[in-house]
DOKOLPA-418262 format. One line per field, with one value per residue (C-alpha): residue in three letters; z, x, y. Coordinates in steps of 0.2 Angstrom, whole numbers, plus 5000, padded with zeros to 4 digits. Example, Ala and Ser with C-alpha at 12.3 -4.5 7.8 and 13.67 -1.06 7.14 Angstrom:
BEGIN
res = (ala  ser)
up = (5039  5036)
east = (5062  5068)
north = (4978  4995)
REM end
This chain:
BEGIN
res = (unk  unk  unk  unk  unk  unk  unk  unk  unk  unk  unk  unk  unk  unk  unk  unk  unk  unk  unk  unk  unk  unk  unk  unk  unk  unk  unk  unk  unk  unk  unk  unk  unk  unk  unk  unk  unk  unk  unk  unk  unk  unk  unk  unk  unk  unk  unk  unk  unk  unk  unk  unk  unk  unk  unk  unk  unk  unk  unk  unk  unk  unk  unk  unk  unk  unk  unk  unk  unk  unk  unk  unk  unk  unk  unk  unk  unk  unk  unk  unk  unk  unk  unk  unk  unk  unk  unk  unk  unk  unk  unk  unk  unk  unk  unk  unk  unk  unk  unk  unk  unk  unk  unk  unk  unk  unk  unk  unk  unk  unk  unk  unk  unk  unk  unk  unk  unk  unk  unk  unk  unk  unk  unk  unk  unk  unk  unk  unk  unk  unk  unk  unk  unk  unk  unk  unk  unk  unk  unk  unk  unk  unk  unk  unk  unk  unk  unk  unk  unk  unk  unk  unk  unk  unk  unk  unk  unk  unk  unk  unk  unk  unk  unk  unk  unk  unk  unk  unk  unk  unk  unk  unk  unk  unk  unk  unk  unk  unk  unk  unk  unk  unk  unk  unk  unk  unk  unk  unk  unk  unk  unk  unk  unk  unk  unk  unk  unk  unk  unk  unk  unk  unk  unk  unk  unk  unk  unk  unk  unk  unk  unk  unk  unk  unk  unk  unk  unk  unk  unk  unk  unk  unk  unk  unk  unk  unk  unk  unk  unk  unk  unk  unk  unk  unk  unk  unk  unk  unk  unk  unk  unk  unk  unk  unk  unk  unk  unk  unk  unk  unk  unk  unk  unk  unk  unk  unk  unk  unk  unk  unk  unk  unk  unk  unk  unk  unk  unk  unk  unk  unk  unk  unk  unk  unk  unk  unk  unk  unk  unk  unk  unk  unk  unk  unk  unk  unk  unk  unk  unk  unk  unk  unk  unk  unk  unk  unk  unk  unk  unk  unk  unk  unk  unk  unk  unk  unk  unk  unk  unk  unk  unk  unk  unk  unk  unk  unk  unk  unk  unk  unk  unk  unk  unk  unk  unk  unk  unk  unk  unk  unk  unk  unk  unk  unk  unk  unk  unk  unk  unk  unk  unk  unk  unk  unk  unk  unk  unk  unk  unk  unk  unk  unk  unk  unk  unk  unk  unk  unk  unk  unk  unk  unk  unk  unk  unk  unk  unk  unk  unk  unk  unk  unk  unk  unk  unk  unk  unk  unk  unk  unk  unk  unk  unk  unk  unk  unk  unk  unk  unk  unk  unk  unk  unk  unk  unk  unk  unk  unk  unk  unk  unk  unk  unk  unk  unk  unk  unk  unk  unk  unk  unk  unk  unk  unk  unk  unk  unk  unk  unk  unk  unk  unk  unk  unk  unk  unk  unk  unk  unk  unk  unk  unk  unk  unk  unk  unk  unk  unk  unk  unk  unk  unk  unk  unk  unk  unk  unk  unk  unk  unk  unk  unk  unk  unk  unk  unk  unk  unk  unk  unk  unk  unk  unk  unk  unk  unk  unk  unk  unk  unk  unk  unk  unk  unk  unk  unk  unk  unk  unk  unk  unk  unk  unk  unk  unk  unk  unk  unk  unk  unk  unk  unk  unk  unk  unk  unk  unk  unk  unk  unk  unk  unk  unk  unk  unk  unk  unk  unk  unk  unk  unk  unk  unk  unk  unk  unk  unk  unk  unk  unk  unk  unk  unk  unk  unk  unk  unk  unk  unk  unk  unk  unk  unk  unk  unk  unk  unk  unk  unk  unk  unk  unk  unk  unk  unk  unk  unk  unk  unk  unk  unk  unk  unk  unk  unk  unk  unk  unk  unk  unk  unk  unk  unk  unk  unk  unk  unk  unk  unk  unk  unk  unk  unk  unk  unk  unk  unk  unk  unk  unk  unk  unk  unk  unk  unk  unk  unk  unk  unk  unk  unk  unk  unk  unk  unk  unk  unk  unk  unk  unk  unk  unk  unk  unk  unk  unk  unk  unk  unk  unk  unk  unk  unk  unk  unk  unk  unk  unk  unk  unk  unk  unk  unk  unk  unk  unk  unk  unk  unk  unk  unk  unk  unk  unk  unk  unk  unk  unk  unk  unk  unk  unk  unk  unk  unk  unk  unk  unk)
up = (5397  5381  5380  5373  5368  5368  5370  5377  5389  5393  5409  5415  5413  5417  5415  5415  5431  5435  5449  5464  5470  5467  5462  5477  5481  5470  5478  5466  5476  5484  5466  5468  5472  5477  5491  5503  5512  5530  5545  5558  5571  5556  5551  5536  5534  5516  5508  5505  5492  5481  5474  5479  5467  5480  5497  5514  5526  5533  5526  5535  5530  5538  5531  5533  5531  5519  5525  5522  5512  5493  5483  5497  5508  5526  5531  5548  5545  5557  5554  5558  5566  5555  5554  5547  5536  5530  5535  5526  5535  5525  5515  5525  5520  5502  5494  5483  5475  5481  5497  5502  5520  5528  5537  5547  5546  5550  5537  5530  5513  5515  5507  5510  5514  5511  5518  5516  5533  5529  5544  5554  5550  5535  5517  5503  5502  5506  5492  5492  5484  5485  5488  5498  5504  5519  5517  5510  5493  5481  5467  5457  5450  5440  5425  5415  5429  5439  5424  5415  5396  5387  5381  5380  5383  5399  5407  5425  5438  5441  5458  5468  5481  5477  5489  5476  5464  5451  5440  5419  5405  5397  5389  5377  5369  5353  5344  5350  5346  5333  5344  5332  5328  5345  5338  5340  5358  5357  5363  5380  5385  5400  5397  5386  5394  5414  5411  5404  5417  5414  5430  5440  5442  5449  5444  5451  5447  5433  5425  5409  5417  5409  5428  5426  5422  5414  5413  5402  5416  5432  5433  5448  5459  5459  5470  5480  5483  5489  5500  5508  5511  5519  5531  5535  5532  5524  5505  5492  5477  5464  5452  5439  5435  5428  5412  5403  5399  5408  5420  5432  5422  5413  5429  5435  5416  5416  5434  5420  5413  5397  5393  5383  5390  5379  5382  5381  5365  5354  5355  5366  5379  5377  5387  5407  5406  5414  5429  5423  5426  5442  5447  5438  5451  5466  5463  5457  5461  5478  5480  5477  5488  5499  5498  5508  5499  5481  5478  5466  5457  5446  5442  5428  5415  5427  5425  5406  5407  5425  5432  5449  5465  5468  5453  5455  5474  5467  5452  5465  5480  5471  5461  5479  5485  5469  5474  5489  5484  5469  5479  5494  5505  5513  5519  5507  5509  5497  5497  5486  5480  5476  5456  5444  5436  5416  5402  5399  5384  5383  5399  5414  5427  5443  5448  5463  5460  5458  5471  5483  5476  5481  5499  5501  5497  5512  5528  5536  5548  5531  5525  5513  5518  5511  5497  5492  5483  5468  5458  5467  5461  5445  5439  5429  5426  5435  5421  5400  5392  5392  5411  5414  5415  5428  5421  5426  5442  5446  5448  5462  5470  5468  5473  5491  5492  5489  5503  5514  5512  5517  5532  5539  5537  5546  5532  5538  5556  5549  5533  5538  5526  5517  5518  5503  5501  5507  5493  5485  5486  5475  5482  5469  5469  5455  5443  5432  5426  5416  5425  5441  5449  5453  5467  5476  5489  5494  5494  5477  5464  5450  5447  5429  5426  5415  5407  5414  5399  5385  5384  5403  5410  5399  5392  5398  5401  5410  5422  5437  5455  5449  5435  5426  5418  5410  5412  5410  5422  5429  5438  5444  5443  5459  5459  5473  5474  5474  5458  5466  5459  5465  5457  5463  5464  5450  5448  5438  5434  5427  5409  5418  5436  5440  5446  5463  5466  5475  5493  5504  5522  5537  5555  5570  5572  5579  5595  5614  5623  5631  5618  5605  5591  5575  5557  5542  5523  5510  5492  5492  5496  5506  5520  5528  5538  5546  5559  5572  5586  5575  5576  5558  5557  5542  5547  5534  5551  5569  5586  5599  5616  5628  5613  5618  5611  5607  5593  5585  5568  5549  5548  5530  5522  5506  5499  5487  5476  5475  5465  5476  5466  5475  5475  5479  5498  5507  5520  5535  5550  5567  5581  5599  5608  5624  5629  5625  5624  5622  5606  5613  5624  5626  5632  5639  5629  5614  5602  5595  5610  5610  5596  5590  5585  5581  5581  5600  5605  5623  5638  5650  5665  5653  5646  5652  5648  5648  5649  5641  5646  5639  5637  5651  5649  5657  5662  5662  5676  5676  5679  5668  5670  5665  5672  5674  5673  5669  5673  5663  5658  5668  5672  5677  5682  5687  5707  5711  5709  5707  5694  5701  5695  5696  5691  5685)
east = (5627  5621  5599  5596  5579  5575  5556  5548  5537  5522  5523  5509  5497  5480  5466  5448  5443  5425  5418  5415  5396  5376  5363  5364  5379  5394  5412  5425  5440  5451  5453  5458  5474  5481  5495  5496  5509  5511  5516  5527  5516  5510  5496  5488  5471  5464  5452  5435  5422  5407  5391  5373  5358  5345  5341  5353  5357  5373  5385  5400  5416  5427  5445  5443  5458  5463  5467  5485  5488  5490  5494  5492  5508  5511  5497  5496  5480  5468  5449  5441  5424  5413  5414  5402  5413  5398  5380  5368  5369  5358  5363  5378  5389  5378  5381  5370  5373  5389  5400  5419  5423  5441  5443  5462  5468  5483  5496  5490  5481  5462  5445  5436  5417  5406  5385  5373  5360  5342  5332  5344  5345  5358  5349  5355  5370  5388  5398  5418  5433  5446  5462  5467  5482  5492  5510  5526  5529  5546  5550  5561  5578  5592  5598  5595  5598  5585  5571  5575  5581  5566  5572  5556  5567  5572  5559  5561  5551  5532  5529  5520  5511  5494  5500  5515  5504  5510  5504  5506  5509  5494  5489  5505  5508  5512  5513  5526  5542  5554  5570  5582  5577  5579  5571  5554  5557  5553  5535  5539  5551  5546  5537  5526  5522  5519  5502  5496  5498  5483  5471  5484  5475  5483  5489  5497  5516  5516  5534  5528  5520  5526  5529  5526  5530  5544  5548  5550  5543  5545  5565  5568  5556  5544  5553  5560  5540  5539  5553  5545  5528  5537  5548  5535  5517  5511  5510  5521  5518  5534  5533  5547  5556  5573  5581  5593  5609  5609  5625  5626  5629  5612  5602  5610  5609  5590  5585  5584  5566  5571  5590  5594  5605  5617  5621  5637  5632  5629  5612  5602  5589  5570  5569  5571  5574  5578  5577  5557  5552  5556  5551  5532  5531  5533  5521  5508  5510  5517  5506  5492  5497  5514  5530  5544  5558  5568  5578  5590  5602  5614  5636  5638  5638  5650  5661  5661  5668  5675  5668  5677  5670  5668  5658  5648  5644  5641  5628  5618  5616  5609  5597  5591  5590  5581  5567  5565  5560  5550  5539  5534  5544  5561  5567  5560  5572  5583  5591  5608  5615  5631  5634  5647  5650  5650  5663  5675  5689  5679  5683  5670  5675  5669  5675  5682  5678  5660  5656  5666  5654  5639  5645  5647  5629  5625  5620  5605  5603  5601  5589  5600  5602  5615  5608  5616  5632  5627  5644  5649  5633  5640  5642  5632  5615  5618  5621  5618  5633  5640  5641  5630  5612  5605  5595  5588  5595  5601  5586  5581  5602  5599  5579  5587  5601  5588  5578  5593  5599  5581  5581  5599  5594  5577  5570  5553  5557  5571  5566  5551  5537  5525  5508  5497  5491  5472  5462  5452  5432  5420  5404  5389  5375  5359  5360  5347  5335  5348  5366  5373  5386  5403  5413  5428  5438  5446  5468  5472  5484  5474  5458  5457  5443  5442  5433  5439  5434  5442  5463  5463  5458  5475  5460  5454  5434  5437  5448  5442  5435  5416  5410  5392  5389  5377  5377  5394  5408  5421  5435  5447  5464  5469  5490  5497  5509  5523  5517  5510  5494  5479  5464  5447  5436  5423  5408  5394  5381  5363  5357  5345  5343  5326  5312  5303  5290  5276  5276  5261  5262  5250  5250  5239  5236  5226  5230  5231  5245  5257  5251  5264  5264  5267  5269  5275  5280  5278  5283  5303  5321  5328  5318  5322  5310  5312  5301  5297  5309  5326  5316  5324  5325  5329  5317  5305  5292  5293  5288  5287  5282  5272  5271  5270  5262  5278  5280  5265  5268  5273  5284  5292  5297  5308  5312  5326  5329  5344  5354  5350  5336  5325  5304  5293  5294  5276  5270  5260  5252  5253  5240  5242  5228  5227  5209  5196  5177  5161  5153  5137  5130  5138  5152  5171  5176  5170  5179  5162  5157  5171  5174  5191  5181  5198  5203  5209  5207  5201  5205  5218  5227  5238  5222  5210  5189  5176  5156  5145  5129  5115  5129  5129  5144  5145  5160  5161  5168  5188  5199  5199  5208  5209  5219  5207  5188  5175  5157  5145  5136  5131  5145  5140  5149  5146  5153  5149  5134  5124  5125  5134  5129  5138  5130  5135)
north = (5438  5437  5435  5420  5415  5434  5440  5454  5452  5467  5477  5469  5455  5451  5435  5437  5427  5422  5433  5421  5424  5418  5430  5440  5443  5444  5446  5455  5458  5452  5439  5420  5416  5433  5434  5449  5456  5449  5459  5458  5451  5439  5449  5457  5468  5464  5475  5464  5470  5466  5467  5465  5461  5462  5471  5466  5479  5470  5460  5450  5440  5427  5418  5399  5390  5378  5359  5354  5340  5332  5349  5359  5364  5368  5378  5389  5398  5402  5403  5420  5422  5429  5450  5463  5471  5483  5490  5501  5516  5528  5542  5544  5532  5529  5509  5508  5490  5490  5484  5486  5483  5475  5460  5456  5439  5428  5422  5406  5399  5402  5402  5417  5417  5432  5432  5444  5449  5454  5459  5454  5436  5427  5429  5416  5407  5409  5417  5410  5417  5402  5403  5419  5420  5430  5427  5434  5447  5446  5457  5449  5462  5455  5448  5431  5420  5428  5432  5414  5413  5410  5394  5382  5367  5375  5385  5380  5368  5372  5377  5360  5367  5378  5391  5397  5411  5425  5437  5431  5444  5450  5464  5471  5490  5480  5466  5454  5461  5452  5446  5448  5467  5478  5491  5483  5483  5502  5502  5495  5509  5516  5534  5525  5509  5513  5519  5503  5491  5477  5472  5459  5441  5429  5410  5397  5397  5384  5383  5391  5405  5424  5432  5451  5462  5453  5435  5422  5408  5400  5398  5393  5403  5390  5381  5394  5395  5377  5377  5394  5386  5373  5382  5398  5389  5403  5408  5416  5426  5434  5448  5447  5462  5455  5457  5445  5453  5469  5475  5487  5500  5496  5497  5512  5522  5518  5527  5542  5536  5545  5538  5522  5512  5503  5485  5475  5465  5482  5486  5497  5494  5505  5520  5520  5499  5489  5498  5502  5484  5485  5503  5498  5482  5490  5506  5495  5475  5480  5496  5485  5469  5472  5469  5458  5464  5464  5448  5452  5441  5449  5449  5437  5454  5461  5448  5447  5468  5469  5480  5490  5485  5503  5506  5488  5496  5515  5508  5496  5509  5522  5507  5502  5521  5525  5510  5517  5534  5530  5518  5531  5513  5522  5505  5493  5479  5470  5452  5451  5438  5433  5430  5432  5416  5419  5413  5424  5422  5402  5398  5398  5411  5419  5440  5443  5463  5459  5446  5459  5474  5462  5462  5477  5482  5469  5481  5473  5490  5498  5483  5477  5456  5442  5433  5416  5411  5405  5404  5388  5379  5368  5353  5339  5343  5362  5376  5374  5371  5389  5384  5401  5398  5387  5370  5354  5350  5367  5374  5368  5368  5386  5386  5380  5389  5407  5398  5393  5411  5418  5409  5413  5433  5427  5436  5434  5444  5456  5461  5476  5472  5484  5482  5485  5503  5504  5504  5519  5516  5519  5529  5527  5534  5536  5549  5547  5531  5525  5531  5529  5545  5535  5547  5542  5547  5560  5561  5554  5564  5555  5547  5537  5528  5511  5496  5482  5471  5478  5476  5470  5487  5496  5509  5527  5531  5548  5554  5564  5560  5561  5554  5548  5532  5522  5503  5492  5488  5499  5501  5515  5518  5531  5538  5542  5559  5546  5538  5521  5517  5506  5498  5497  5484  5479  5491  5486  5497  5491  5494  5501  5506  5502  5511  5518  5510  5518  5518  5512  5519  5515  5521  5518  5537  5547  5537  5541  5549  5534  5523  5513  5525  5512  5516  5503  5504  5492  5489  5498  5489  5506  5516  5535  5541  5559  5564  5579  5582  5574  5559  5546  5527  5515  5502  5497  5498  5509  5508  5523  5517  5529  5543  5563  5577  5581  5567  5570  5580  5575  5559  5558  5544  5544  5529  5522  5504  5493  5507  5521  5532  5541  5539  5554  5555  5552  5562  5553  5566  5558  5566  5563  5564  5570  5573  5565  5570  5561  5563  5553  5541  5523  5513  5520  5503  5509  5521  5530  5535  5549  5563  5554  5538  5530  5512  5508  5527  5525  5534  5532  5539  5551  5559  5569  5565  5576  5570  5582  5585  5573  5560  5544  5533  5518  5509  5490  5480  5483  5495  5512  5529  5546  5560  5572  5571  5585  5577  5588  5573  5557  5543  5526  5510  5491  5489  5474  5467  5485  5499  5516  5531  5547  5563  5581)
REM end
């Protein structure tokens, strides 16, 4: 069908979003509002991560659901207990600022709650991220009466219930194009455009929203959200990937990224599109979140040139087959409706051709489900006066009759969902005084590395798995060897990243064999302590009961601040006594009497004494020991009432 109210929306969108947190801790992914991908046993593992401005060594997440009621839809969510989703573990698994952990929850519409441990007990307040949801993942395919018209006196019903989000149009490869001049449509063709897909946040489906990749706004899918929240309970988020006007022929020319589909109305469509749209939202909006399946709604440009039911079939099977293997999802699953109402020669029509085409794509073993029939839905107040586009009360006749068909395929049990792809993470670690080392993980085709705050993220730092920067934010862009691509979550890196400052160590040593050997630090965020025998702790402080010989030696402790950087490590000696001798006369009580002279360094039944000769030790009244006693000199202790001596 013709396109009216033409405009060409960006492959992608993104806003700016506050980052929910306080001064300590800061969480920057998952963002408000974003859906993910359920799975069959109602379930979905979301990637949670953040920042930290001051020292914790655990940090743990819960999902707490959102009551029901006023804007808020149907809700089945399920608090979680709180779960440590991360842990300093030293310079194995190295942080440094930053935390990334999972956390498995139910499908539902929660708030997310993220607190930092210091010590072992909660330190500050609880940071939120609202509105996280679990639910259900659409891409829309199609043609006008599945992307809308961009008519702005017919934009479709907003969504009621908060639970109903998408992603807006955002950053744009050019200006806006003029409508009337295809050939400003040029810059969006797909070679030159699937590289610049902006940082997804997320909105709530109000009926002007631009859904990306490529909408003009809500339609009717706002509604089809509402009646989803209130048959399944759980959330819904759309991508748009339609395009007004385009047949099957359109969609099945443009698999060829390179070729230029011409359309019926004697222009041409930009390289690899329509079919681009599409292939963009599944390898990143659906890499990145899930996917239930592809709800396509397309025929009325059929009609208008009578296309074959064999060649209808033909275009679409290899468009679904095509999805399947671009995405790396074999069995992603489609939804197809039955449309082909257009006026042909003035008069308004339905295809017999087409609508049989449809059904013949129909094979749910193959994942390929029974939309609704949408060409019976006319009438007052149903279609514009060309009797093609849906409007007022149509909208919502054909919001239902999506929903009606959902639910008679059980969409929700049949359909096999893709989860979102685990996201990359970030490993940094200090470089210098004034930059950080940003590494990530292994398994990735292509590492490309971003500034999230100029041209929503559609920008290139460096490329590479390593990289050194100075202070700004950062995000990285990993491809897959399919082509799907993920986003990491926010780095920020100081202007400066601090210093060392210089440790203070104390330890009761020398002290006795079996004695609690205890050595502390002060003045540093991050403790590594190495020792004799393997010995290594990450406690600020230490304790070893009953120490040996064997653990006296050099303990070294190297410390590091918030961001990782490393101080000059201090040595500490530990000695273990294991004799002792009398450097004079006095008491077995009192440390100067022997040669240690240390703080609490007295005998005891692990050690062996020796009395020299001229030297009389007393012993008060009580119970002492040694192990073994060489009596050169004289010993004396209080029995009772009287003074025993022994002598040499």
């Amino acid at each position: 069908m013709k396109p009216f109210f033409f405009r060409l929306c960006v492959f992608l969108s993104s806003c700016v979003l506050p980052l929910s947190g306080w001064g300590q801790l800061t969480v920057t992914f998952p963002v408000t509002r974003a859906v993910f991908q359920r799975n069959l046993s109602n379930q979905a593992t979301l990637t949670v991560a953040g920042l930290y401005s001051q020292y914790v060594d655990s940090i743990q997440a819960r999902l707490v659901a959102i009551p029901a009621g006023g804007t808020v839809g149907a809700n089945d969510a399920v608090t979680t207990n709180w779960t440590t989703i991360w842990q300093y573990l030293g310079d194995a698994a190295p942080s440094n600022s930053y935390f990334q952990g999972t956390l498995t929850g139910t499908g539902g519409w929660y708030n997310l709650e993220v607190r930092a441990h210091r010590n072992g007990a909660v330190t500050g307040s609880v940071a939120t991220q609202p509105k996280v949801g679990i639910g259900e993942v659409f891409v829309i395919a199609g043609q006008s009466n599945a992307s809308g018209i961009g008519d702005p006196s017919n934009p479709g019903p907003s969504a009621q219930y908060d639970q109903v989000s998408a992603v807006a149009v955002g950053y744009k490869v050019s200006p806006t194009p003029n409508p009337g001049d295809p050939g400003t449509w040029y810059p969006w063709a797909f070679p030159n455009a699937k590289d610049k897909i902006a940082d997804p946040a997320f909105l709530h489906l109000e009926s002007s929203v631009t859904m990306a990749p490529f909408g003009f706004s809500s339609w009717y899918w706002g509604a089809v959200g509402d009646q989803l929240v209130t048959r399944w309970h759980v959330p819904v988020a759309f991508f748009q990937a339609g395009w007004t006007g385009t047949g099957s022929q359109q969609w099945y020319e443009s698999l060829d990224p390179n070729a230029t589909p011409g359309s019926y109305y004697g222009y041409s469509y930009p390289a690899g599109l329509p079919y681009g749209n599409l292939r963009v939202s599944l390898t990143n909006y659906a890499a990145q979140y899930g996917v239930r399946a592809v709800l396509m709604h397309q025929g009325e440009a059929d009609n208008q040139v009578n296309t074959s039911q064999a060649d209808y079939t033909n275009r679409w099977n290899n468009v679904i087959s095509s999805s399947r293997s671009h995405s790396g999802k074999p069995q992603l699953p489609w939804v197809v409706a039955r449309a082909s109402r257009y006026k042909v020669g003035g008069v308004s029509t339905v295809n017999a051709n087409v609508i049989a085409g449809q059904n013949a794509l129909i094979n749910p073993s193959n994942q390929v489900f029974a939309g609704p029939f949408t060409d019976d839905i006319v009438g007052p107040n149903m279609r514009d006066a060309d009797s093609i586009h849906f409007m007022g009360d149509g909208h919502y006749v054909v919001a239902q009759a999506w929903a009606d068909a959902l639910e008679n395929a059980s969409i929700n049990t049949a359909a096999n969902p893709y989860a979102a792809l685990s996201l990359v993470r970030i490993y940094p670690s200090c470089n210098s005084g004034t930059q950080m080392h940003l590494g990530a993980d292994n398994g990735w085709s292509f590492y490309q590395w971003t500034d999230p705050n100029t041209n929503n993220g559609v920008n290139s730092l460096a490329t590479g798995q390593h990289v050194d920067f100075g202070g700004g934010d950062y995000k990285l862009r990993v491809t897959d060897a399919v082509g799907n691509i993920v986003i990491s979550p926010l780095m920020t890196i100081p202007a400066g990243t601090g210093t060392v400052p210089v440790e203070t160590v104390s330890a009761n040593t020398p002290l006795p064999l079996g004695n609690t050997l205890t050595v502390s630090a002060s003045g540093s965020e991050y403790y590594n302590w190495t020792g004799p025998n393997g010995f290594s702790s990450l406690k600020q402080s230490f304790s070893i009961p009953n120490v040996t010989a064997t653990q006296a030696g050099t303990y070294v402790l190297t410390v590091r601040n918030l961001y990782g950087c490393s101080g000059t490590p201090v040595n500490t000696n530990v000695q273990v006594l294991t004799s002792f001798t009398s450097a004079q006369s006095g008491d077995w009580t009192t440390p100067a009497t022997w040669t240690s002279n240390c703080a609490g360094c007295i005998p005891n039944a692990r050690t062996d004494v020796t009395i020299q000769a001229g030297h009389t030790v007393s012993v008060p009244a009580g119970t002492y020991q040694s192990k073994q006693l060489i009596l050169n000199g004289i010993l004396q202790y209080l029995s009772a009432t009287s003074i025993l001596q022994i002598n040499p």
